[in-house]
N, C-alpha and C positions, 0 to 999 in steps of 0.2 A: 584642365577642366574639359578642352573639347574633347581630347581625346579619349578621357571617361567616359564621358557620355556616346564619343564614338560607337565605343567598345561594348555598350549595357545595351545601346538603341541603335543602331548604324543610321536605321530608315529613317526615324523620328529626326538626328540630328542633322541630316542630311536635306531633311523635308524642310526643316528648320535653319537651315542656311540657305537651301535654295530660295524660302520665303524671303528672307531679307535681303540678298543679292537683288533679286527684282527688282524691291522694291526700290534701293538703290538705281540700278540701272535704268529702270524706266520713267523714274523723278527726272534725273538728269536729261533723259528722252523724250521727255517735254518740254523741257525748258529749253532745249534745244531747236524743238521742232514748234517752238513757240505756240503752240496750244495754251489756251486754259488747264489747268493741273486737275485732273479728273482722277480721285482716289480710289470711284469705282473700277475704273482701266487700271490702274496699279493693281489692285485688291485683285483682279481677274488674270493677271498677268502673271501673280504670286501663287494664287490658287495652281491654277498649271502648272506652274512651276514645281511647285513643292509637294505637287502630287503626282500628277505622270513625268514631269521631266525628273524628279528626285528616286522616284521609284524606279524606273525606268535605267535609270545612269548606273544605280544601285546592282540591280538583279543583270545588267550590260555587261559592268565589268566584273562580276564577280564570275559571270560565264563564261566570258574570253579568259579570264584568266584560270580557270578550269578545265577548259577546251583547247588552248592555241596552246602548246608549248608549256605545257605547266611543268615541267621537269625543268626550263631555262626560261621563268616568265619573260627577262628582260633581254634576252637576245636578238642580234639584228635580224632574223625570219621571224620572230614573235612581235617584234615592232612594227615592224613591216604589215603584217600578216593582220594585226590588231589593229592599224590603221588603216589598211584597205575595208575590212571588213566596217568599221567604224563610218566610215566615208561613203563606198558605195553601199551597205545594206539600211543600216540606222538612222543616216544622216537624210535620206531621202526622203523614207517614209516617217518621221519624227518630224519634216518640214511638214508633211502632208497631213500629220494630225497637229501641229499647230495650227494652222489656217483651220481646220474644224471646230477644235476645241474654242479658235474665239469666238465663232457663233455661238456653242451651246451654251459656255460661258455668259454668253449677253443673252441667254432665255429661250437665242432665236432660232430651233432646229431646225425649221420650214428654209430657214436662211441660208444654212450649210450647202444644198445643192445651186443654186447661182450664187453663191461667193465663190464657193472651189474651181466655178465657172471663170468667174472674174480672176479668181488667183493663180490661174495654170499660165497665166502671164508674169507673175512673181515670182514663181514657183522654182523655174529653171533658173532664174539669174541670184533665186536665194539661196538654192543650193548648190551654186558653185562659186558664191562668197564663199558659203559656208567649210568648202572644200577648201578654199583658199585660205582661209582665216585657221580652221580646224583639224586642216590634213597636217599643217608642220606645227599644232600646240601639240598636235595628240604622237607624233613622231616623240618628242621630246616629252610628254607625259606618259606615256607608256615604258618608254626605257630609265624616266629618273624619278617617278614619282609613284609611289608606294597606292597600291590598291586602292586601300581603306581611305586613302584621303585624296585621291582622284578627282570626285564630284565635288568636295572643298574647294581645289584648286580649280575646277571647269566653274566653280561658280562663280569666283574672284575672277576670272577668265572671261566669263561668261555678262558681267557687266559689262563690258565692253561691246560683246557681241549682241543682248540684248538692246542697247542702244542702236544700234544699227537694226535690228530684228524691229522695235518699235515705230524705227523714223520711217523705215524705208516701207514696210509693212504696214504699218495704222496708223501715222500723221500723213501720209502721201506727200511725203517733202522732199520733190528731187535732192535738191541743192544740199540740202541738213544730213540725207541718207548718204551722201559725197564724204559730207565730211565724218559722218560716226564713221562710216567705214573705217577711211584712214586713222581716224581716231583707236577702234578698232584692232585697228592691223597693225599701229604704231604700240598699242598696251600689251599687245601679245605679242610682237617680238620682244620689249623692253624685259617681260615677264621671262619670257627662254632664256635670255640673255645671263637674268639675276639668278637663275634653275640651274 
């Protein structure tokens, strides 16, 4: 059935799994980060999701993989090559419109310029988690995991990393952002392992 639907909507299914990863991942991410469960912060955390990050992961891989190597997608210069790019071009500026998009998200665009302000403190140590966590899933998803279902498995993947992305991000909870980490880094290698 998913792959049906894959295959009639890519975008739509895509949009539609990134929504409910979320929301998965960032329930968990309160509970962890012991907040009160605020459904609006899910709901806005899913929105993003399912729309710039699903689009986005979408029209991503379908260009690397048109672009880099398309004669031998999965070879070790195509891997390589898809994960650098991944790492330093995307990963950067995709931190830098998350932290945006949750102000316009919460209504507040006046708010965007001193948050960004506030967040070029986050910024650098999010995105080389994110390095950390993302440079060796996406080594191992670009050489064994098939295009079309890439952003499926970055989403399954991606609970993980969202939990970390929420605690360390929007609960401000050193100690809990310790532990998604690990948490984390501990579900995405288990993930390689079973790949």
């Amino acid at each position: 059935m998913y792959l049906t639907s894959l295959a009639r909507r890519p975008l739509l299914t895509k949009a539609c799994t990134s929504f409910a990863c979320v929301i998965i991942g960032d329930s968990i991410a309160q509970a962890i980060g012991g907040a009160p469960y605020s459904i609006i912060r899910v709901l806005r955390l899913a929105a993003y999701s399912s729309t710039v990050g699903a689009s986005c992961g979408h029209y991503w891989h379908r260009w690397l993989e048109t672009t880099i190597h398309p004669e031998a997608p999965q070879c070790h210069a195509a891997v390589v090559k898809k994960t650098a790019l991944d790492q330093l071009v995307l990963s950067p500026v995709m931190c830098a419109v998350f932290f945006t998009a949750l102000k316009l998200f919460e209504g507040n665009p006046a708010g965007i310029l001193p948050f960004l302000q506030a967040s070029r403190e986050k910024w650098l140590p999010t995105v080389c988690t994110s390095m950390a966590v993302w440079g060796p899933y996406n080594l191992a998803s670009f050489r064994f995991i098939p295009e079309h279902l890439r952003v499926l498995c970055g989403n399954c993947a991606g609970i993980a990393w969202g939990c970390y992305m929420s605690v360390s991000c929007i609960n401000q909870a050193p100690s809990a952002a310790c532990a998604a980490a690990a948490a984390a880094t501990a579900a995405l290698q288990a993930s390689q392992v079973q790949e």
